[in-house]
N, C-alpha and C positions, 0 to 999 in steps of 0.2 A: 316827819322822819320817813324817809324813805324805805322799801320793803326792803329786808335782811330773811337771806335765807340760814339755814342747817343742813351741814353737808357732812355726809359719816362716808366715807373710804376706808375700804378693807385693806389689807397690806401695809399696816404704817411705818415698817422696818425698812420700806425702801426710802424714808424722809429721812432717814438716820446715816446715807449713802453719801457722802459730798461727791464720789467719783463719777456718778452721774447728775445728769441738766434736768434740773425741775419739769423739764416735758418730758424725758425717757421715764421718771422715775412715775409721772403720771400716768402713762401707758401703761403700768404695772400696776396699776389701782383699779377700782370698780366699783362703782356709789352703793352701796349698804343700803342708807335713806337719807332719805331729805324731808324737813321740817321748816315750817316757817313761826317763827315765835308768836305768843301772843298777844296784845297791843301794852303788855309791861314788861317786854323782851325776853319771857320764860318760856323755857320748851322741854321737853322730857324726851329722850328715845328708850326706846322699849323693842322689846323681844330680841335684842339682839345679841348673837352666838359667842360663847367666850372666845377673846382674843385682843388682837393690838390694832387700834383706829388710828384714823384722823379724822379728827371734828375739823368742818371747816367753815368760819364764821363768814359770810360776805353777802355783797347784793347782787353778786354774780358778774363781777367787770361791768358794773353799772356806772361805777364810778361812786366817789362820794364819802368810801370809808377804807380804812388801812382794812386789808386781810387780815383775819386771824386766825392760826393755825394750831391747834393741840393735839397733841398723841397719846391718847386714853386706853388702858389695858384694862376690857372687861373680864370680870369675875365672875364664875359661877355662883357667887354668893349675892351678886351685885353692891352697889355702893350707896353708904348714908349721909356722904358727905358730898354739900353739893357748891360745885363752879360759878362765881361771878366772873362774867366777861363784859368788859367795857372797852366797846369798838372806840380808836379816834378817825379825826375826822382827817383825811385826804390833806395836804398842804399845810394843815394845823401847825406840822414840827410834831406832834407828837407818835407816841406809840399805841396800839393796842394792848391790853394786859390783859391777865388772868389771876386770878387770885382765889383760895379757900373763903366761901360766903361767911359772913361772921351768925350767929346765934341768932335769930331775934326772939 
């Protein structure tokens, strides 16, 4: 498996914009943190100020895996429910998803 990083950007209300091109809207942004998972793809970000993200899943145009993109609104309370994300693979035909983790 190739390295996958975590990527948090602040401002995620400019992804919600179609009137601007996915590079102006990036200009508008500014990395929070970056994570790199740990070898059963889990990661946790921490301390981070209330407000509206984007998580952004990738190997940084390394190539290899579809992007994936999510717009998380932290709470001062924070959250008990947690995100499974499963990357596809580049050329597959498939998508990446997101989904609420089930119980174990």
């Amino acid at each position: 498996m190739r390295v996958v990083w975590v990527d948090v950007y602040d401002n995620a209300q400019v992804r919600l914009d179609d009137s601007e091109s996915f590079v102006e809207q990036k200009k508008r942004q500014k990395m929070v943190a970056s994570i790199e998972p740990n070898e059963n793809g889990e990661f946790k970000v921490i301390h981070l100020p209330q407000g509206f993200y984007e998580v952004v899943v990738s190997n940084r145009g390394m190539g290899g895996y579809n992007v994936l993109s999510v717009l998380v609104n932290v709470s001062p309370n924070g959250a008990k429910d947690k995100l499974c994300m499963d990357l596809s693979l580049e050329g597959q035909g498939g998508h990446s998803t997101v989904t609420k983790c089930s119980a174990n």
